[in-house]
C-alpha positions as a Markdown table, in Angstrom:
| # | Residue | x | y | z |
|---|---|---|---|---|
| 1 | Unk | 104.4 | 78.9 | 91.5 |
| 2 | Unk | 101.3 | 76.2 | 91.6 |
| 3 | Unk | 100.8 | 75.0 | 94.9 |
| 4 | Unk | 100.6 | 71.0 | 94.8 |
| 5 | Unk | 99.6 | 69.7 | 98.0 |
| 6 | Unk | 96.2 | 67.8 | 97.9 |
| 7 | Unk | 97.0 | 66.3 | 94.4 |
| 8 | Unk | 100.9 | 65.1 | 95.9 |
| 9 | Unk | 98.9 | 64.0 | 99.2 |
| 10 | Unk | 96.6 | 61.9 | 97.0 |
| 11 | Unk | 99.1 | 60.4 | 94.5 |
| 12 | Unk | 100.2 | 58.8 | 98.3 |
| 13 | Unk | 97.0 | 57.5 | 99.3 |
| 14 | Unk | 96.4 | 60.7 | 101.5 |
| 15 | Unk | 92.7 | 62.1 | 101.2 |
| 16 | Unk | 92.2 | 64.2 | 104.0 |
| 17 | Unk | 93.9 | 67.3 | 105.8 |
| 18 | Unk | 93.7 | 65.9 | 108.9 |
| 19 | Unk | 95.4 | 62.8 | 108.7 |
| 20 | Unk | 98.0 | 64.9 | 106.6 |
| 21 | Unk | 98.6 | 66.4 | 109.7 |
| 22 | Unk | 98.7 | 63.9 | 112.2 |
| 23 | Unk | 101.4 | 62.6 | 109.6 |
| 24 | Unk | 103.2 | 65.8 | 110.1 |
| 25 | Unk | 102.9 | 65.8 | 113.8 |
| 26 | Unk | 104.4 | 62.3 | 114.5 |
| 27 | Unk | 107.5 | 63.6 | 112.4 |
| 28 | Unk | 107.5 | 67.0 | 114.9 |
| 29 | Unk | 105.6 | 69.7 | 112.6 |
| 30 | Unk | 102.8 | 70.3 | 114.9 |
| 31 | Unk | 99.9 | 73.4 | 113.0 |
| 32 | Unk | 97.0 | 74.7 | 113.7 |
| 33 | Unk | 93.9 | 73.5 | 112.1 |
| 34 | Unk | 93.8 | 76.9 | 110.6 |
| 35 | Unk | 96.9 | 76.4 | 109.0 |
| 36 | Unk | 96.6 | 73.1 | 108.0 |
| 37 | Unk | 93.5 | 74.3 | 105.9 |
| 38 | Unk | 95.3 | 77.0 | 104.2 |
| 39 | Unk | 97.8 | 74.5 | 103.5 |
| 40 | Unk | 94.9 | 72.0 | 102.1 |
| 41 | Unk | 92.5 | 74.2 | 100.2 |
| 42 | Unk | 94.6 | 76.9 | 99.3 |
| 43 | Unk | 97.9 | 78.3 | 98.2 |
| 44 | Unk | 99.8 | 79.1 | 101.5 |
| 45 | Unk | 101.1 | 82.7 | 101.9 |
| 46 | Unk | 104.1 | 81.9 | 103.9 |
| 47 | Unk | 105.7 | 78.5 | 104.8 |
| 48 | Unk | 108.8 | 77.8 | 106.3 |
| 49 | Unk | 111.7 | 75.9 | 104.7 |
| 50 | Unk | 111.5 | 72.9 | 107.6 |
| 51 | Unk | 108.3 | 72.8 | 107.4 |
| 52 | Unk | 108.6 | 71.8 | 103.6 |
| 53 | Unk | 111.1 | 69.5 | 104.2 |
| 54 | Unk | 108.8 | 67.8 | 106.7 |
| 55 | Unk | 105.8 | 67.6 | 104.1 |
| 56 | Unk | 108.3 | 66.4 | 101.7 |
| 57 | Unk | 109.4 | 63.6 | 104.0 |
| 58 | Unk | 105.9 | 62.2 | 105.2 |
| 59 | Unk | 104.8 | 62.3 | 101.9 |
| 60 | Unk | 107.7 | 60.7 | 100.6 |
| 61 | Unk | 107.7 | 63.6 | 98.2 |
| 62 | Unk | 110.7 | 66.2 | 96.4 |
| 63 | Unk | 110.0 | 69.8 | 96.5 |
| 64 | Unk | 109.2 | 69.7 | 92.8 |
| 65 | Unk | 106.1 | 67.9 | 93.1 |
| 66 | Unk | 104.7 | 70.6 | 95.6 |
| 67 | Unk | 105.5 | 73.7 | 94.0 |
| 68 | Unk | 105.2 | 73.8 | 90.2 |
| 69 | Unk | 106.7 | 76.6 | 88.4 |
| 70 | Unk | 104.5 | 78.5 | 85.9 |
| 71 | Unk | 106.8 | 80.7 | 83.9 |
| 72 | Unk | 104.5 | 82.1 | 81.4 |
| 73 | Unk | 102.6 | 83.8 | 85.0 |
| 74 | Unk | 106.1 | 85.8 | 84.6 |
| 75 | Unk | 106.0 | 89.3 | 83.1 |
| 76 | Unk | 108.7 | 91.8 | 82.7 |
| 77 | Unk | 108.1 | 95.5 | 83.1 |
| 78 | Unk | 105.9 | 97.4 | 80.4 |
| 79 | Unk | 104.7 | 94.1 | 79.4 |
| 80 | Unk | 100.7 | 93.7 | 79.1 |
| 81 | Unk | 99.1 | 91.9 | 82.1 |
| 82 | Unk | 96.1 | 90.6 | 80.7 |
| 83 | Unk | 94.6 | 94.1 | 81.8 |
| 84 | Unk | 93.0 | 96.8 | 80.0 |
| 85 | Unk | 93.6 | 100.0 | 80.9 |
| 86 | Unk | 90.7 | 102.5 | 81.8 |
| 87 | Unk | 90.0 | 104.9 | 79.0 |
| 88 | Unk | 92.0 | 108.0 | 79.6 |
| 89 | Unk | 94.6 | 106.5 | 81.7 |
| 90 | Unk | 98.1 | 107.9 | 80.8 |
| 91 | Unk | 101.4 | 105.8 | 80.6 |
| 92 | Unk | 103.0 | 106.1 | 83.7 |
| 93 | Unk | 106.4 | 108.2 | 83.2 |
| 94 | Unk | 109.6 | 105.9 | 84.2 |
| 95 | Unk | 111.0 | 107.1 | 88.0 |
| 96 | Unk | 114.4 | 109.0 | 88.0 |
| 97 | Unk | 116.1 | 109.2 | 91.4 |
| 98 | Unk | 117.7 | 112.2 | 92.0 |
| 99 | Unk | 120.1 | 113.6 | 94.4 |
| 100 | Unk | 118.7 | 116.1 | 97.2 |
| 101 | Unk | 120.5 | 119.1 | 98.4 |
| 102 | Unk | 121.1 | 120.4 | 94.8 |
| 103 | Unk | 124.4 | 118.4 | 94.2 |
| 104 | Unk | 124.6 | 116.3 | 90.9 |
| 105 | Unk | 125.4 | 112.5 | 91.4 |
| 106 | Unk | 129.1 | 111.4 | 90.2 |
| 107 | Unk | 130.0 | 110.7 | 87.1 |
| 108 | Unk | 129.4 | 107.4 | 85.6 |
């Protein structure tokens, strides 16, 4: 996911974090100017689904327009990452759980 925030804040005639948040306060979402610069600058680590819903109401926003999917970030297991592997590095061997105490698990 993209993090959308200054570009949806600016589409609405919004140019700076702190009157972003004085926005937020008046509707009851009171942060830290800490916060509020993670939320501007940056792509926010955690966030709280009321919170969204506050940002989505003062900027007269849908959820949509703040977070922006990016599928092809998605990778499934085995598949290359963009990363070489050192020389010499050895596939990794796939993890088998196995019972302890020397009993065999049940049938399948």
């Amino acid at each position: 996911m993209r993090w959308n925030l200054r570009l949806t804040a600016a589409n609405k005639g919004i140019w700076k974090a702190s009157e972003l948040q004085r926005s937020m306060a008046e509707h009851g979402l009171v942060i830290s100017a800490g916060k509020m610069s993670g939320l501007w600058s940056g792509q926010p680590v955690s966030l709280k689904l009321e919170d969204l819903d506050v940002i989505c109401v003062v900027l007269g926003c849908e959820i949509g327009d703040l977070l922006v999917p990016e599928p092809d970030k998605v990778r499934l297991p085995g598949e290359e990452s963009g990363q070489q592997a050192a020389v010499g590095d050895a596939p990794v061997p796939a993890v088998v759980p196995r019972r302890r105490g020397g009993r065999s698990l049940p049938p399948r």
